[in-house]
C-alpha positions in Angstrom: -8.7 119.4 -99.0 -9.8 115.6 -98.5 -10.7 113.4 -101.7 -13.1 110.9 -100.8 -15.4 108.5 -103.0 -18.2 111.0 -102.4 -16.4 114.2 -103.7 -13.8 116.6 -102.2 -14.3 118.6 -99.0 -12.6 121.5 -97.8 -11.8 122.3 -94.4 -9.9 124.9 -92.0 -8.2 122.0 -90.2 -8.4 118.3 -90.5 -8.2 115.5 -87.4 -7.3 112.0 -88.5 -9.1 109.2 -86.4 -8.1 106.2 -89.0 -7.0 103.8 -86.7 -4.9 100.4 -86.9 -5.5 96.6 -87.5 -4.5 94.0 -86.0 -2.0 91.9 -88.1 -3.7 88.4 -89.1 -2.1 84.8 -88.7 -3.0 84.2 -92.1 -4.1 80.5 -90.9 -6.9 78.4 -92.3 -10.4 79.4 -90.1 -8.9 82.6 -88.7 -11.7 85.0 -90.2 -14.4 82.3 -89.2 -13.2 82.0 -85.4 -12.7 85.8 -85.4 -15.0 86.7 -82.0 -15.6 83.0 -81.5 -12.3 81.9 -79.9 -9.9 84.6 -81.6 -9.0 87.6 -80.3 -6.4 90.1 -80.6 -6.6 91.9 -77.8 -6.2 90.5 -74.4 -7.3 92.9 -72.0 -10.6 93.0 -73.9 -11.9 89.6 -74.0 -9.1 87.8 -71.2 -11.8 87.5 -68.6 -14.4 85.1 -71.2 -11.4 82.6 -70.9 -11.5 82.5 -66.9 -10.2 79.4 -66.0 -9.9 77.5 -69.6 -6.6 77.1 -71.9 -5.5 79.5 -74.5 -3.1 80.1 -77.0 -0.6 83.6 -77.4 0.6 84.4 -80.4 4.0 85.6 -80.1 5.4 88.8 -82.2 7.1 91.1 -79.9 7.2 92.6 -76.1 3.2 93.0 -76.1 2.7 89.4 -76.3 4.9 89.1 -73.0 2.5 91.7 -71.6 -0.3 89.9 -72.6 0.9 86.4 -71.6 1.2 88.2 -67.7 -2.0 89.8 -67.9 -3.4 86.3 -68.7 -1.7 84.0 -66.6 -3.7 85.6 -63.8 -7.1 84.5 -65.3 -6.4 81.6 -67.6 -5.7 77.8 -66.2 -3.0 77.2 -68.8 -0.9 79.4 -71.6 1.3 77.7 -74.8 3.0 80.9 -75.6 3.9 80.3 -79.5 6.7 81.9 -81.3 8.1 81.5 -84.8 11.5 82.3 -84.0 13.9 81.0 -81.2 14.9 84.0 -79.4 12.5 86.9 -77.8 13.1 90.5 -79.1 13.5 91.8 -75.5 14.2 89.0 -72.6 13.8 91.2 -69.7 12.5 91.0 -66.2 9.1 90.1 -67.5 9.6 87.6 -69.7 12.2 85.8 -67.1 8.7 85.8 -64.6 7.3 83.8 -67.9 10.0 81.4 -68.2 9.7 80.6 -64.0 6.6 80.1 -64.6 7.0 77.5 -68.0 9.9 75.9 -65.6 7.2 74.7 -62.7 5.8 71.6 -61.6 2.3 71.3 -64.5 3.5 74.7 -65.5 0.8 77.4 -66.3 3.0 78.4 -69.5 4.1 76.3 -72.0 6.5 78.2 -74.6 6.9 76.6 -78.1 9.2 78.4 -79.8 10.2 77.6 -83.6 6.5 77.1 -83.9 3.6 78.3 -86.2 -0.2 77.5 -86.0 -1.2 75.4 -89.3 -4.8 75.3 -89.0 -7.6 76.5 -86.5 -10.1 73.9 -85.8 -13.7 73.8 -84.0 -17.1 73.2 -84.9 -19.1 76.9 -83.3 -16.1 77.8 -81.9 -12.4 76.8 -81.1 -11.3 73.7 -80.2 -7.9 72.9 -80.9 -5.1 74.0 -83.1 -2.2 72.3 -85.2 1.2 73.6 -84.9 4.3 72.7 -86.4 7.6 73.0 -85.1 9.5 74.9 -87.9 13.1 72.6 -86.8 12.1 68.8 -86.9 8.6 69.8 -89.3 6.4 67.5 -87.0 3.1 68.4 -85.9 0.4 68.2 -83.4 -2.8 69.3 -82.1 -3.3 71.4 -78.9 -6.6 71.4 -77.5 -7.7 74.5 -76.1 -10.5 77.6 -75.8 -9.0 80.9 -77.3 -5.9 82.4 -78.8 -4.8 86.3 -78.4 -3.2 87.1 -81.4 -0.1 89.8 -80.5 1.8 90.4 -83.0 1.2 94.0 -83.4 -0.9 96.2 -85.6 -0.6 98.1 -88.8 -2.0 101.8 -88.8 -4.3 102.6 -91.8 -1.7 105.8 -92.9 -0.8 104.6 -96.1 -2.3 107.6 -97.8 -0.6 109.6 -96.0 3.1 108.9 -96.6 4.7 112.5 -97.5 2.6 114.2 -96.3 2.9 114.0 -91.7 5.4 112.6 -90.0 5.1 109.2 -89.2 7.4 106.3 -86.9 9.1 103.5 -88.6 5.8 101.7 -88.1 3.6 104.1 -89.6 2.3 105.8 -86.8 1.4 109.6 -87.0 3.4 112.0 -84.7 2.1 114.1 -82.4 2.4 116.6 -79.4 0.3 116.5 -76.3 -2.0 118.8 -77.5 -2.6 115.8 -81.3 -0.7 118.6 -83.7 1.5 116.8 -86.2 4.3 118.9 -88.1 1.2 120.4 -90.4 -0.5 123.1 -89.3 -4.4 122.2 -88.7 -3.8 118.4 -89.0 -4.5 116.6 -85.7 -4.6 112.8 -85.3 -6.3 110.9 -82.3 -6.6 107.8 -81.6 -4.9 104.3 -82.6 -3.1 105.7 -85.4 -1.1 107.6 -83.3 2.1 106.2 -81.9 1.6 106.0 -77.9 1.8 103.5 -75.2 -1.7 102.5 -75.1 -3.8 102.0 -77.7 -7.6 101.7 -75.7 -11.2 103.1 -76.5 -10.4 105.4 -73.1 -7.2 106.6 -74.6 -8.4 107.3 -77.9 -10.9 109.0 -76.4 -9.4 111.7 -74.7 -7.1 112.0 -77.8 -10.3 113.3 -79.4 -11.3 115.9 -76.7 -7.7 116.8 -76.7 -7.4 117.0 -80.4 -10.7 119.3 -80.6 -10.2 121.5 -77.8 -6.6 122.5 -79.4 -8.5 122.5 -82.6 -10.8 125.7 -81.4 -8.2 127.8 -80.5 -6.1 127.1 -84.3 -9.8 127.9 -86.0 -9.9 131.4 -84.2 -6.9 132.8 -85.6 -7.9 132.0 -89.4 -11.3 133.8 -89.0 
């Protein structure tokens, strides 16, 4: 049984396709830049910024992934992170600091650094950051910033009721089964390794096709 705004609706099985959102910087002009200079997901919208500056917002391993992914497209990279120390400083993230280490390096990490304020007229311009240790500031001018610092799964109502990660995600087998029987969950808000239209995607055909043979044995 789902309760919704519009009534109640009964089913034989249930597949949950609510999805996550991306975690928000909370900074002055985020929602009006949002698609106009601010994005959150670098794959998606790294090949607009071909050649121009940008700006990674630092909140985990992704953003080291992403900060890769970009350096092959982008002319130059401030990497931004609030805290002094990466979560995981592995083989990828030593490529970034070679990199930062260069000659007019292609990354520039700030770490102990927030953004203050976005700023632009149509679009981005420039940003302020402060350095959270000496409390100065300055502007950086550039093109975009990839906001990575993970997303939040919309499975709130759902505590108690499927098994979920630390994180919130809903767990699943192969075939998108959580631990109740005839609730499936495809898509984003499922924990799994990539979280893409494609992937979500197939979690859907997957989910349905075990779906049919669950409904058959409850005629």
């Amino acid at each position: 049984r789902v309760k919704t705004h519009e009534g109640e609706f009964e089913a034989k099985a249930i597949l949950l396709c609510l999805g996550a959102s991306a975690r928000q910087l909370d900074v002055k002009n985020e929602k009006k830049f949002a698609g106009r200079g601010i994005s959150y997901c670098a794959p998606c919208d790294g090949n607009f910024y071909r050649g121009k500056a940008v700006a990674v917002v630092c909140g985990g391993d992704c953003s080291i992934d992403e900060t890769l992914y970009l350096s092959n497209i982008v002319d130059k990279i401030y990497l931004i992170h609030r805290g002094n120390k990466f979560k995981n400083e592995n083989v990828d993230f030593q490529e970034i600091v070679n990199m930062s280490k260069q000659a007019n390096p292609k990354v520039e990490i700030l770490t102990n650094t927030i953004i203050q304020e976005v700023k632009g007229e149509n679009k981005v311009q420039s940003i302020i950051v402060k350095n959270l240790t000496n409390k100065t500031e300055r502007e950086i001018n550039l093109d975009g910033i990839f906001v990575a610092i993970g997303r939040k799964p919309d499975t709130s109502l759902l505590k108690g009721i499927v098994n979920m990660d630390e994180n919130g995600y809903i767990l699943t087998d192969e075939s998108m089964k959580t631990n109740v029987a005839g609730v499936y969950a495809a898509g984003d808000v499922r924990k799994k390794q990539l979280k893409q239209i494609v992937t979500a995607c197939a979690d859907g055909a997957i989910a349905v096709a075990s779906m049919i043979p669950y409904l058959n044995t409850k005629k």
